[in-house]
C-alpha positions in Angstrom: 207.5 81.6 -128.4 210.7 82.3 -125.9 210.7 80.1 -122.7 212.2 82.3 -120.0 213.0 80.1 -117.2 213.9 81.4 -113.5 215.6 79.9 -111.0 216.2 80.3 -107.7 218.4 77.8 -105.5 218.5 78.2 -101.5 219.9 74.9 -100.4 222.5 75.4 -98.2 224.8 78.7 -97.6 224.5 80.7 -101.0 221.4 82.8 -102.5 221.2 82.7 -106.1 218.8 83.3 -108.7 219.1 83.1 -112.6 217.6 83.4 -116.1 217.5 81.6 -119.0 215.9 81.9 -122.1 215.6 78.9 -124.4 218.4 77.3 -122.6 220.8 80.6 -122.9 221.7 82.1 -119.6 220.9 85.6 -119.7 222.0 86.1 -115.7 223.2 84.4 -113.0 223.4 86.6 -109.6 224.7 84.9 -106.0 224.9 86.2 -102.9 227.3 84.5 -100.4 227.7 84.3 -96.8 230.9 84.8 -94.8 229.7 84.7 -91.4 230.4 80.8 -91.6 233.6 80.6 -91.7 234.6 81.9 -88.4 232.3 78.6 -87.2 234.5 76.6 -89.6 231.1 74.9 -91.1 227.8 76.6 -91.8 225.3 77.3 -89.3 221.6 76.5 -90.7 220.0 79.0 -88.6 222.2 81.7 -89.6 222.1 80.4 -93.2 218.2 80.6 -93.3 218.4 84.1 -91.9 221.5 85.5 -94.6 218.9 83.6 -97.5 215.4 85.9 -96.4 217.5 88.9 -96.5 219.2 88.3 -99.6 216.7 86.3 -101.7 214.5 89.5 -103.0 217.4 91.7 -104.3 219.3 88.9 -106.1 216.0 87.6 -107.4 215.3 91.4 -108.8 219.2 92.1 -109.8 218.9 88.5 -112.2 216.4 90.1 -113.5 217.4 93.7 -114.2 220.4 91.8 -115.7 218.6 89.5 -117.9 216.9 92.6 -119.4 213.3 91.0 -118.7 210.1 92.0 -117.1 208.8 89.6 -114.2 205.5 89.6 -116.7 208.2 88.0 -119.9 209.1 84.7 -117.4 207.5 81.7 -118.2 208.0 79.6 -115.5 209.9 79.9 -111.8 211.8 76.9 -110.7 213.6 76.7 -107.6 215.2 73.8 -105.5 213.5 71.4 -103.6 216.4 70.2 -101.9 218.4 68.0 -101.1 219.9 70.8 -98.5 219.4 72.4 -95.3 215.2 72.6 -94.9 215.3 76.2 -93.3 217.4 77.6 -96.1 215.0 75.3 -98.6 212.3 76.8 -96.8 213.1 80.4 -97.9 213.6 79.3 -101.4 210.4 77.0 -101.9 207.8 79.7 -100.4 209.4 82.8 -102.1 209.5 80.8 -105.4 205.5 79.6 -104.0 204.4 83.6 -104.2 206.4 84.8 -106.9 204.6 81.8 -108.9 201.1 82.9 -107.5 201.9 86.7 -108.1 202.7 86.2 -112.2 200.2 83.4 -112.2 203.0 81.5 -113.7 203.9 77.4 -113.3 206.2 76.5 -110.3 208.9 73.9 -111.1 211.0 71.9 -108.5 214.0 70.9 -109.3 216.6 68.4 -107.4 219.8 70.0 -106.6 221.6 67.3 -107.3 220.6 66.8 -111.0 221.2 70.4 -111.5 225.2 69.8 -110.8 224.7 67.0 -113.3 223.4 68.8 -115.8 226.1 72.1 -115.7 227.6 71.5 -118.7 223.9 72.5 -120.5 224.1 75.5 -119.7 224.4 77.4 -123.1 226.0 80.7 -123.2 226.2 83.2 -125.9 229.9 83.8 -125.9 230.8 80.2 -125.3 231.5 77.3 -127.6 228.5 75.4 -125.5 230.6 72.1 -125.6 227.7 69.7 -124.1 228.4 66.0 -123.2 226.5 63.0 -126.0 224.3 60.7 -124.5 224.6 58.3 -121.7 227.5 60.2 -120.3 228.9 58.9 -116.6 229.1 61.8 -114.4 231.5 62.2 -111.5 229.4 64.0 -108.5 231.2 65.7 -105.9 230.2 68.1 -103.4 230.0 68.9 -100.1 227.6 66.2 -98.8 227.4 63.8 -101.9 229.9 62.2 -103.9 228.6 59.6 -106.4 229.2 58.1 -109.7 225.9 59.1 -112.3 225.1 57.2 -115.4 222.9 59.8 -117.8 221.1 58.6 -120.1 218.9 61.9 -121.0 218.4 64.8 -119.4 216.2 63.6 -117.0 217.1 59.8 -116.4 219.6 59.4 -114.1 221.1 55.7 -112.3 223.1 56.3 -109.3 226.1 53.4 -110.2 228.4 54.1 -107.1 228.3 56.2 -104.1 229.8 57.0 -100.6 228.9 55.3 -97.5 230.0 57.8 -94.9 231.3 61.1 -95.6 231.8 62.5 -99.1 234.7 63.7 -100.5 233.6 67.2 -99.9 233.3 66.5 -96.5 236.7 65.5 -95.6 238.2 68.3 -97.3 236.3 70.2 -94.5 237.1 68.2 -91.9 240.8 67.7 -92.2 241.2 71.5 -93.0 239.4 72.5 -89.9 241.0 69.8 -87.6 245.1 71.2 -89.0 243.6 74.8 -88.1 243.7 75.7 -91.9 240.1 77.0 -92.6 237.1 76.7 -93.8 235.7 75.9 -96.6 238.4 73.4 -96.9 239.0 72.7 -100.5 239.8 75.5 -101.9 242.7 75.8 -98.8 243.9 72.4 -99.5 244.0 72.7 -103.1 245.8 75.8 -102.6 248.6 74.7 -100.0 249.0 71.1 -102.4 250.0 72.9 -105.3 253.3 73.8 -103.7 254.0 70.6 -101.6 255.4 67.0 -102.9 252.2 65.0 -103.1 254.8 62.1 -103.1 256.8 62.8 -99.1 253.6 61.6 -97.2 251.4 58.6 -97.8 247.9 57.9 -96.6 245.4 54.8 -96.0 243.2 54.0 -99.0 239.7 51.7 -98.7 238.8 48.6 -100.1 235.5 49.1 -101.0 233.7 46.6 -103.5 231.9 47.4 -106.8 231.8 51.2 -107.5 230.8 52.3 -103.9 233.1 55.0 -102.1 235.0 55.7 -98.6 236.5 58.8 -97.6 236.4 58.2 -93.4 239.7 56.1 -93.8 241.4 58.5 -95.2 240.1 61.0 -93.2 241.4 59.3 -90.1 244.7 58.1 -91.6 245.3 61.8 -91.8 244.3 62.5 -88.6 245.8 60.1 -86.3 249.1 61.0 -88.8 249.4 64.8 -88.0 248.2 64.2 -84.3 251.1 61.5 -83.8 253.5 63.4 -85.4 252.9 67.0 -83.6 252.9 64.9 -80.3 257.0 64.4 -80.6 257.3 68.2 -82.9 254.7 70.6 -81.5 255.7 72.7 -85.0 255.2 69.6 -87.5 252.3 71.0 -89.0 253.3 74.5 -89.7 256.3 73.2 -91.1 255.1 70.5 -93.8 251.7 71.3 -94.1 252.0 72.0 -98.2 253.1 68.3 -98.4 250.9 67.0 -95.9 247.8 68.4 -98.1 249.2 67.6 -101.5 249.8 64.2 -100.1 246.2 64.2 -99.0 245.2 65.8 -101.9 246.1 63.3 -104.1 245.5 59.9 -101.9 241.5 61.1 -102.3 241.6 61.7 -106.1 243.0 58.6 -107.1 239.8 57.3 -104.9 237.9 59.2 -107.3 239.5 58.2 -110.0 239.7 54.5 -109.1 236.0 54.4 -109.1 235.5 56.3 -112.3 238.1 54.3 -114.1 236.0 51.2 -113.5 232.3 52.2 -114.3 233.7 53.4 -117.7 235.0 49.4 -118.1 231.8 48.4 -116.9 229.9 50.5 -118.9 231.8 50.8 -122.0 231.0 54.7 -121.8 233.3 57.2 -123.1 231.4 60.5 -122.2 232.9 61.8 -118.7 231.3 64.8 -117.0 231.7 66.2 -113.5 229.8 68.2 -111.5 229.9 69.9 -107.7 231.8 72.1 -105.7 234.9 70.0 -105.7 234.7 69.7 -109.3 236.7 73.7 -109.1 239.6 71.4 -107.5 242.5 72.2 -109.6 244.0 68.5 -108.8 240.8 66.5 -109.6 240.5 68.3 -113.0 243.6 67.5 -114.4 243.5 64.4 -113.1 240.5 63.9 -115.4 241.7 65.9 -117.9 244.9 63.4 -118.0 243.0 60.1 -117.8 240.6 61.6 -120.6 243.5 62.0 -122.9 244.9 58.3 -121.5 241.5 56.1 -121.9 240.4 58.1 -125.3 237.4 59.5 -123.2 235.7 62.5 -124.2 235.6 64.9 -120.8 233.4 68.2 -120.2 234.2 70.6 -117.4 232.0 72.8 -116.2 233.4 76.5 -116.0 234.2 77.4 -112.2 231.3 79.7 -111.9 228.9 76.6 -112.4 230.7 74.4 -110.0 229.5 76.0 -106.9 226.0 76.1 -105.6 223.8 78.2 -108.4 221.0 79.1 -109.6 221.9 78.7 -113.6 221.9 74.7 -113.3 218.5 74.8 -111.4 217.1 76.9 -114.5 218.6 74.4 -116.6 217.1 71.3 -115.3 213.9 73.4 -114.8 214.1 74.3 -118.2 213.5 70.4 -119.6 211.5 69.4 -116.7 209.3 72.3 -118.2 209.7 71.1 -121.7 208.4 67.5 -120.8 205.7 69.2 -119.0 205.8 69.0 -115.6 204.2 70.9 -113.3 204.6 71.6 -109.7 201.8 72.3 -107.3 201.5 74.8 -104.9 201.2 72.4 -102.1 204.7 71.1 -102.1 207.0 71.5 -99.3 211.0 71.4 -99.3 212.9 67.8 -98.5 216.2 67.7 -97.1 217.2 64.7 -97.9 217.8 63.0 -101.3 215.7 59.9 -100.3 212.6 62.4 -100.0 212.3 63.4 -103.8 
């Protein structure tokens, strides 16, 4: 018997539903919201609103594209959170009714361990290249950035993360503050591919064991361009490709750094990564090239899984359903990571 999987994610600023069926993704439909970026960061009020008007035709377009019924789905798992609660909200009670309405088994699923587990996702015109067993995955998104040890689908050790902003975050930040945009990474990566990464230097932590800092940095950055357009009001017009590739770079070798030594520790040569600012151009050759230097086998996941979507929440639903768990109906959305 077929098990069709649905999933619906809602965390933060993007509506998405998917299918799956026996771990193949059938669809994958996400609705986006543009009405943040004139506030430079996303506005949970607006972002719960955008998600109740968009969650009933992406849910019905995933599944007019999977080429199912509603009656052929097996089970309906959606994200619990970590995220913003009103956008959870919407997810978690539409996902509550659709499960009552097909009489079918709700599943939640944690956002994060659906970025770790991308690189499942099977496809039918892909070579489905999937990571062996433990595999250390690098986590980066907007609010998390952490260092994962896998040792099955659904056993996870947190071996290093941030403690104050993630790397995601400072992207943001640092974009906003030069007046370059939101969402930040994408700009950055952007601008960095034609600057010198080399021409400007920034401060770099000193953080023991496999923990992360990205407020140093941040600051280095800012204190730089703020000094520096005191004495030439047009500094930052004028150098701003090297000023982000210099940037750029100073927070993947933190990365890196980090990654580099919980594979030592470890011993493990299976390298993943996961999150939005896994679509960074930079960080993934930077992997790709210390992959091909350590003799580490590396799995990307394809752009269109980096981002916040519904195919790694059917995933991860999928073998939470095939160990059989259950979700009741009584569960309400957490926000934070700590609440799972």
């Amino acid at each position: 018997m077929e098990d069709i999987i649905l999933g619906i994610e809602s965390s933060c600023d993007d509506t998405s539903a998917a299918v799956i069926r026996d771990g193949y993704l059938l669809s994958n439909v996400l609705a986006s919201q543009d009405v943040h970026k004139a506030y430079g960061g996303v506005i949970p009020e607006l972002a719960s609103r955008a998600h109740q008007l968009n969650i009933v035709p992406v849910v019905s377009q995933a599944i007019d594209r999977a080429g199912i019924s509603p009656s052929d789905i097996t089970a309906i798992a959606f994200t619990r959170g970590p995220g913003l609660l009103g956008s959870l909200l919407v997810g978690t009670s539409f996902a509550k009714g659709l499960a009552v309405a097909l009489d079918r088994p709700l599943i939640e699923v944690n956002h994060l361990q659906g970025h770790i587990l991308a690189n499942f996702i099977k496809q039918y015109d892909s070579e489905n290249r999937q990571p062996a067993f433990p595999y250390l995955c690098l986590l980066v998104s907007g609010g998390n950035s952490q260092i994962v040890r896998v040792d099955s689908p659904l056993e996870f050790e947190i071996l290093g993360q941030t403690i104050d902003d993630a790397v995601g975050e400072a992207f943001d930040k640092c974009s906003k503050m030069m007046g370059l945009g939101y969402p930040g990474g994408p700009v950055v990566d952007r601008l960095a591919k034609q600057g010198d990464p080399d021409r400007f230097h920034f401060a770099k932590p000193h953080v023991p064991g496999l923990d992360y800092s990205f407020s140093g940095v941040k600051t280095s950055l800012l204190y730089f361009v703020r000094d520096q357009m005191a004495a030439d009001p047009d500094f930052m017009d004028k150098n701003k490709e090297d000023i982000c590739a210099g940037f750029q770079r100073t927070l993947i070798e933190i990365l890196m750094d980090k990654l580099v030594k919980a594979a030592k520790q470890t011993g493990i040569r299976e390298v993943t990564m996961g999150g939005g600012v896994s679509a960074n151009s930079g960080l993934r050759n930077a992997l790709t090239a210390e992959g091909k230097k350590r003799g580490w086998n590396v799995y990307l996941p394809e752009f269109k899984f980096t981002t916040d979507n519904a195919a790694m929440i059917a995933i991860a639903g999928y073998f939470h359903y095939l160990r059989g768990e259950r979700t009741p109906l009584s569960v309400a959305p957490a926000s934070r990571a700590a609440e799972l």
